[in-house]
N, C-alpha and C positions, 0 to 999 in steps of 0.2 A: 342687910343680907340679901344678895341679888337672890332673883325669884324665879329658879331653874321649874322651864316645862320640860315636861314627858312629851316628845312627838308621837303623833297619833298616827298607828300602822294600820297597814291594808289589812285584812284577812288573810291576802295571797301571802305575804311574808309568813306565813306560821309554818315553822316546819317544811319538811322537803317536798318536792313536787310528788303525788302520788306517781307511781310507773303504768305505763297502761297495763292491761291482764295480757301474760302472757298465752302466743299462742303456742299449740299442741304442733305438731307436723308429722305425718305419717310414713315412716321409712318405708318402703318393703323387706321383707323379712331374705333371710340369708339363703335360704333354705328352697328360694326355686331357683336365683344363681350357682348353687350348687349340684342343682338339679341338672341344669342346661350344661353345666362343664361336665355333670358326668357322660351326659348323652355326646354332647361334640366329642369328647376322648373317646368313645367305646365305635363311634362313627371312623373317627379316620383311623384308630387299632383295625377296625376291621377292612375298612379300603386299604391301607397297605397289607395286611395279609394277602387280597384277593389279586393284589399288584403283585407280591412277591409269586405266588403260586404262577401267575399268569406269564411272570417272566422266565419261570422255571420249566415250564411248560412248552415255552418256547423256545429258549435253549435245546431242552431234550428233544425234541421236532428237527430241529435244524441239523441237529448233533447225526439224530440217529434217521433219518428220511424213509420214516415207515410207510413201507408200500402193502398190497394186499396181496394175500397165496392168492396165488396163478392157477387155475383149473382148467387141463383139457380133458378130453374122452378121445383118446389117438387110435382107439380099434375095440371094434363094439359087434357082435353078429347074435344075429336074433335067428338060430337054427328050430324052433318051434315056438307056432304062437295060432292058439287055436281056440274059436269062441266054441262050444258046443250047444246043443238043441237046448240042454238042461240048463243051460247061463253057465256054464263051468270053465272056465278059462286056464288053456292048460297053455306053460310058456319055458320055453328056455335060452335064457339071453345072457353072454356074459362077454366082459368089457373089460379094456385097458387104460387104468384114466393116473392122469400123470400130475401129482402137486408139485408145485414148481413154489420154495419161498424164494423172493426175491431180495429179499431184506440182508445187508450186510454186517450187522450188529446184532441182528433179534433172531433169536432161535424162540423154534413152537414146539411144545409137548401137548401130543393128540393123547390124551386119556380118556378119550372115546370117541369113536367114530362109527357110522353105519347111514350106508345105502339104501334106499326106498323106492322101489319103482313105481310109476303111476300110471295108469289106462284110461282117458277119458273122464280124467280128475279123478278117479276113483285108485288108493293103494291095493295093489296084488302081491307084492312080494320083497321082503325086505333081507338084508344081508349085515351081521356083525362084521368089522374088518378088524384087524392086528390095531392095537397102539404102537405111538411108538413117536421117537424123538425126530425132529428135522435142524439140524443146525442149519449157518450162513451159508446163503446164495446156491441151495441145495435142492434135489430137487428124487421125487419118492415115487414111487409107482404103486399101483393099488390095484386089485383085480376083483369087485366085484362079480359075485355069480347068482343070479336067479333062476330055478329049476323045482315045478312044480305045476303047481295046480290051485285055483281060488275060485272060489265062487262070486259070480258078478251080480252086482246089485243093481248098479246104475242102469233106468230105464230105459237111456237112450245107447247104449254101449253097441246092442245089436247092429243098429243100422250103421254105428261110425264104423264099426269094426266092417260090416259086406262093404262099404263103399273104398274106403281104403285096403281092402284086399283087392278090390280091381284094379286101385291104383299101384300095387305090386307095395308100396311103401306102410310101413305103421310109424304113426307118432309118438314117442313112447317117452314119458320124462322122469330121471331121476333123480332126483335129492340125496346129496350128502349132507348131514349131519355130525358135528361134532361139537367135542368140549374139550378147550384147547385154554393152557395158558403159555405164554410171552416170557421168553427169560431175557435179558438187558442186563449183559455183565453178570454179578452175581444175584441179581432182585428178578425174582418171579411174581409175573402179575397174580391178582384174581382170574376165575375162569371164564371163558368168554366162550358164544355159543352161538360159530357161525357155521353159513347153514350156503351149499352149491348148488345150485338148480342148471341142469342139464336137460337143452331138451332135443331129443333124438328122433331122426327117421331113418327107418331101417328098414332093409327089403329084408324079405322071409328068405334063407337060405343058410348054409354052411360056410358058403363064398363073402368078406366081406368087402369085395372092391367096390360094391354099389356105398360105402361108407364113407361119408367125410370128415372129416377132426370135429371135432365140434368144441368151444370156448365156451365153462359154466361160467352162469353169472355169481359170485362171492359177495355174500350180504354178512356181515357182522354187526 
């Protein structure tokens, strides 16, 4: 009976090759990607709103070519103007002052308006005037009147007032104030609150040919 050997194995043959330890790997979490898509969405949501508005904005510009009311003072006389010993400032001035809108689509609804006359930067005498409507390319007449009497405060009023009485002329400015809105079609704005500053020289008399037109400047 032949005399079978057992071959003699390595260690390494036993069983399968161990696997090395796996490693771990650290994803990032989902949850700041979905952070940064909500911010980039809510980024260009809002750039195209401010495009859209800003297109629309220009259209209605183009469309409607909104100019500014027109303000002259076309006849103005200052028949009493009088500083007295006691500062008492007695005056009577009244004027022909002419809105001109020039606007061919936008009409203005004045639902307030009033005149302010000023001496020396110091107010003496203010005036309510009518409301009232202006449609297109129209154009309204207004006739402030100041007639009275104010007490002067301002320290230096005395000497402007002798100097310019020699010069036959007084500087005298007045402020229109209103609160006006804008209709376009049938959309009426909010109210807006602009304001004419006219500034006047005027010789003391009844006669006003010593008068020149004068052009307010219109601040909105």
């Amino acid at each position: 009976m032949a005399d079978t050997k057992q071959p003699q194995l390595n260690g390494a043959y036993y069983g399968p090759p161990i696997p090395p330890p796996a490693r771990s790997y650290h994803r990032p979490g989902r949850g700041s990607d979905c952070g940064c898509c909500l911010l980039c969405t809510l980024f260009k949501f809002i750039l195209s709103i401010v495009i859209i508005i800003g297109i629309i904005v220009l259209v209605l510009w183009l469309v409607l070519r909104p100019n500014k009311v027109k303000v002259y003072v076309t006849d103005a006389t200052l028949s009493e103007f009088n500083l007295t010993g006691t500062n008492t400032l007695n005056y009577n001035l009244t004027m022909d002052v002419m809105v001109r809108n020039p606007n061919k689509k936008v009409g203005i609804y004045y639902d307030w308006i009033e005149a302010r006359a000023f001496y020396d930067g110091e107010r003496f005498a203010y005036d309510t005037l009518p409301t009232f409507y202006q449609g297109h390319k129209n154009t309204t007449m207004l006739y402030p009147t100041f007639d009275g009497q104010s007490l002067a405060v301002g320290s230096g009023m005395q000497g402007r007032f002798n100097t310019e009485k020699n010069d036959g002329f007084y500087n005298i400015d007045v402020n229109i104030y209103a609160r006006v809105r804008f209709k376009v079609w049938w959309f009426k704005t909010n109210k807006y609150s602009p304001k004419a500053k006219c500034h006047l020289r005027l010789p003391l008399g009844a006669a006003s040919n010593g008068f020149t037109e004068t052009r307010c400047d219109v601040d909105i």
